[in-house]
N, C-alpha and C positions, 0 to 999 in steps of 0.2 A: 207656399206655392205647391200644387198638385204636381208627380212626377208627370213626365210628357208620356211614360209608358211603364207595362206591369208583365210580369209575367202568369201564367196560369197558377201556377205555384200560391201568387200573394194571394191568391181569392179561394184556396180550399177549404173548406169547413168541413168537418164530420162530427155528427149530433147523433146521439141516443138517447131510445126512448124505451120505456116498457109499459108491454099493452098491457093494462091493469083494466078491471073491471068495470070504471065509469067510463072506457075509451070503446065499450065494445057494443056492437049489435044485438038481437034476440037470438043469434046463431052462435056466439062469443068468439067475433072475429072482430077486429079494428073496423069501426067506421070508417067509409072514404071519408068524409070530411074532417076528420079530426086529422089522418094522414093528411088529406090537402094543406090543412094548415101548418102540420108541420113541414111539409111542403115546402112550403109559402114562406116559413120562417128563415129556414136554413139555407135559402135560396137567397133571400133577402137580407142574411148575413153575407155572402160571398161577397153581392151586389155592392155592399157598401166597405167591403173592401177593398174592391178593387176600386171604388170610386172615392172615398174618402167622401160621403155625402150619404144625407137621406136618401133612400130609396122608395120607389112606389111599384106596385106591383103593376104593370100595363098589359101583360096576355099571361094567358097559363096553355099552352099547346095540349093535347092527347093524352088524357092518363087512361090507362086500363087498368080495367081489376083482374084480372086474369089468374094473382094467385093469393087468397085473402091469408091474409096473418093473423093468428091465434093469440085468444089469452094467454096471456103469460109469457109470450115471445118477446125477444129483445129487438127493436129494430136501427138499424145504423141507415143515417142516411149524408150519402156524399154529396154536394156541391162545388161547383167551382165555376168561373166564366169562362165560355167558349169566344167570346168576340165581343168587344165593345166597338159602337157606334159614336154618332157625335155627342149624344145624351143617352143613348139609351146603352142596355147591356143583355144577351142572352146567359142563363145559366143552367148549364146541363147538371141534371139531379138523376141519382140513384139510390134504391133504397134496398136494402138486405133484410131480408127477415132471418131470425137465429131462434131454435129450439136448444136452448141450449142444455138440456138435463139428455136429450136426445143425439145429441151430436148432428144437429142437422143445420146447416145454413144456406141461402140460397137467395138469389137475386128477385124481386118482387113487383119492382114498379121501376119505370123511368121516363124522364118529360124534360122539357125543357121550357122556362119562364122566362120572361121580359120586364126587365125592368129599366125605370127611368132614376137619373140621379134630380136632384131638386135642391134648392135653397130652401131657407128658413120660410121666404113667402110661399114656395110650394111651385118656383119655378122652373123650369128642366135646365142644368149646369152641364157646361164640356167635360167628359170625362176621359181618360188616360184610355190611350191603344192598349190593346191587346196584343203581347209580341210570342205569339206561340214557339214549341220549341220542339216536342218530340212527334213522335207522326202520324200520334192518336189526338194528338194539340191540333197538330195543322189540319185534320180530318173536319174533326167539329166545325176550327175556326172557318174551312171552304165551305162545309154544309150550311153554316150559320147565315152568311148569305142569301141563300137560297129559302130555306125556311123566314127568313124574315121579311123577304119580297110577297110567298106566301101568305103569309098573316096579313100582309099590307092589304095585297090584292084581296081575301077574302073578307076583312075589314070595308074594304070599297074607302080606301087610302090609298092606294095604287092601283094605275089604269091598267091592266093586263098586259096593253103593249110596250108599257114600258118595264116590265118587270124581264129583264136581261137574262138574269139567270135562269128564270123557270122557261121561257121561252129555249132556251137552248139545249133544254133538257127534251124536247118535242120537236125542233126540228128535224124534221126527217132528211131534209136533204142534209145541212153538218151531219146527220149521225151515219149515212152514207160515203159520206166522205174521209170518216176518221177510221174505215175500217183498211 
């Protein structure tokens, strides 16, 4: 029997890689898609931790490349879940890049993916709450909301008027009133 509930804790994973020579560009930086996948991977570990099930990957939100990683740098990348749904689960990923002969390390990338739990036939299965705890926990799990009414709405899976929370993020009259 699946617990009724997890904490953020159950679903952290931290993965390491090093950019080695067949992982890299004609500039000798990491490919995005090789980082997507391990992306993809480490996220998709969390996922099935905290759900105790296959996972499928269902959205991947905004990566930027904004600071590419070098041959030969080490990269660590964090996962864990910010909110589980009825079947589905977001997981906020981080990734560090490290020179490490340099002494340098420094934050590189971060996004947040969606994933579904599933059966053996490849069904979506109820997965265990999310019972956040500290107040970088509860942050996420509030934004997580919001962000996934987004993807709905921009999916054309959600009518816009029904999407509560990004609507309340633009009401001008509530945001008048709460000052």
């Amino acid at each position: 029997m699946k617990e009724a509930y997890k904490h953020v804790k159950d679903s952290e994973v931290i993965m390491t890689e090093m950019v080695l020579p067949n992982d890299t560009n004609t500039l000798n930086n990491l490919m995005g898609g090789k980082l997507m996948h391990w992306m993809d991977v480490v996220a998709a570990i969390s996922a099935q931790r905290h759900s105790n099930s296959v996972v499928v990957t269902a959205s991947v939100d905004n990566i930027s490349f904004k600071n590419p990683i070098a041959l030969g740098n080490v990269v660590t990348l964090k996962a864990q879940v910010t909110r589980a749904f009825n079947t589905s689960m977001e997981v906020y990923i981080e990734v560090f890049a490290e020179d490490i002969p340099a002494n340098k390390k420094y934050s590189s990338h971060k996004a947040f993916f969606t994933f579904v739990a599933v059966d053996e036939e490849g069904l979506p299965v109820k997965v265990p709450e999310l019972k956040p705890i500290s107040e970088q926990e509860m942050e996420f799990y509030k934004g997580a909301l919001r962000r996934r009414q987004l993807r709905l709405v921009l999916a054309k899976r959600m009518n816009p008027q029904d999407a509560t929370e990004l609507k309340s993020l633009f009401d001008l009259d509530k945001i008048g009133q709460k000052e």
